[in-house]
C-alpha positions as CSV (number, residue, x, y, z in Angstrom):
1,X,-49.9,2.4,-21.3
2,X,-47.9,0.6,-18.7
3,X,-45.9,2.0,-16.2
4,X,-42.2,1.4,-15.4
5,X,-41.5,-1.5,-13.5
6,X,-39.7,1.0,-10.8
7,X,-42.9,3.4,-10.5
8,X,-45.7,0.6,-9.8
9,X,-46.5,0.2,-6.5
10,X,-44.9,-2.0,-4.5
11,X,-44.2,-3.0,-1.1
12,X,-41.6,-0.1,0.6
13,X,-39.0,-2.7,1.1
14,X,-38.7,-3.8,-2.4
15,X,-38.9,0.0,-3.8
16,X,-36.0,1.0,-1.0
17,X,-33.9,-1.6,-2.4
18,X,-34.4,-1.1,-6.5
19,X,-34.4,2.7,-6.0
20,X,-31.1,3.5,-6.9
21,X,-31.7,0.9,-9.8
22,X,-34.8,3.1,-11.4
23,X,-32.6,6.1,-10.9
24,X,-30.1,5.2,-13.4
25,X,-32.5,3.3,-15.3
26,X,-30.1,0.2,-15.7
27,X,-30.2,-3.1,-14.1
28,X,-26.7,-3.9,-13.8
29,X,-23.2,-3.6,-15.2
30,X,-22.4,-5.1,-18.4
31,X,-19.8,-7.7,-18.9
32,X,-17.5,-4.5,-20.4
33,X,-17.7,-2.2,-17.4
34,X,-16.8,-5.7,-15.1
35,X,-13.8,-6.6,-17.6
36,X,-12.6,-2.6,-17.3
37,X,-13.1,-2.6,-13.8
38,X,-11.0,-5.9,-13.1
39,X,-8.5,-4.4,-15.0
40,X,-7.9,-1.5,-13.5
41,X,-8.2,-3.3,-9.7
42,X,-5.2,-5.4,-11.0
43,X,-3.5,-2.9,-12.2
44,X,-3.4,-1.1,-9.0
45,X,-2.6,-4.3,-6.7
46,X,0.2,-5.0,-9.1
47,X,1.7,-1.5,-8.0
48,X,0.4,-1.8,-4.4
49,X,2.7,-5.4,-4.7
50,X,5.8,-3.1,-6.2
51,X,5.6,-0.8,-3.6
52,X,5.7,-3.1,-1.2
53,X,8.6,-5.1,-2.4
54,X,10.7,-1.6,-2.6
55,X,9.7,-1.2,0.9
56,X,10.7,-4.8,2.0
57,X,14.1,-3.9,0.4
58,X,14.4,-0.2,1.7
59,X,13.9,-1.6,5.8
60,X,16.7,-4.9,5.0
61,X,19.0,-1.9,3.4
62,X,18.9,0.3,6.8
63,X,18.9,-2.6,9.1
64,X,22.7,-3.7,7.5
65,X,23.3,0.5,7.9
66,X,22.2,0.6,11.4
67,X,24.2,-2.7,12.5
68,X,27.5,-0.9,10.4
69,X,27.1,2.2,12.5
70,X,26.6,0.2,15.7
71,X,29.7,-1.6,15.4
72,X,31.4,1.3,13.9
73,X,30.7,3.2,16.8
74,X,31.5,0.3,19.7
75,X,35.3,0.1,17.5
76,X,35.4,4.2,17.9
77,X,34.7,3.7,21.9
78,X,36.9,1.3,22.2
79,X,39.9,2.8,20.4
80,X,39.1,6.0,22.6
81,X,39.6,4.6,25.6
82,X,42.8,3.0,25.4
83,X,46.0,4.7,26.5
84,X,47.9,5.8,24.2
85,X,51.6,7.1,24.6
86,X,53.2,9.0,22.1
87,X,56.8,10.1,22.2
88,X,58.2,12.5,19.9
89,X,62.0,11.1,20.3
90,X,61.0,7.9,19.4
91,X,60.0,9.4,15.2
């Protein structure tokens, strides 16, 4: 009876590297698991890409806010610090 490919004797280096091989007792992924896997990957760099395209959006949305508030803000100072007179007879 022959042994397993994985349980003859060979060289330490070579059974380090095919160990976790003879543990599942497969030699590879088939074409299936590769499609799935692809499929999935895209999937999930398709929403990382959405994501960042909201973001991209959300940061240009609250730089036009910020520059509002900052000129809102310079018109409120400068309205405050003119003199105004107000007369009652004058209504």
């Amino acid at each position: 009876m022959r042994r397993p490919e994985c349980i003859r004797r060979r060289p330490e280096s070579i059974r380090s590297r095919n160990r976790w091989k003879c543990f599942m007792g497969e030699q590879g992924f088939s074409l299936l698991e590769i499609l799935i896997s692809l499929a999935t990957l895209s999937v999930g760099l398709l929403a990382v890409g959405a994501i960042q395209i909201s973001s991209i959006r959300g940061n240009a949305t609250s730089g036009n806010a910020s520059v509002a508030l900052a000129l809102a803000t310079d018109k409120m100072e400068d309205l405050m610090n003119r003199f105004f007179s107000f007369s009652p007879q004058k209504l």
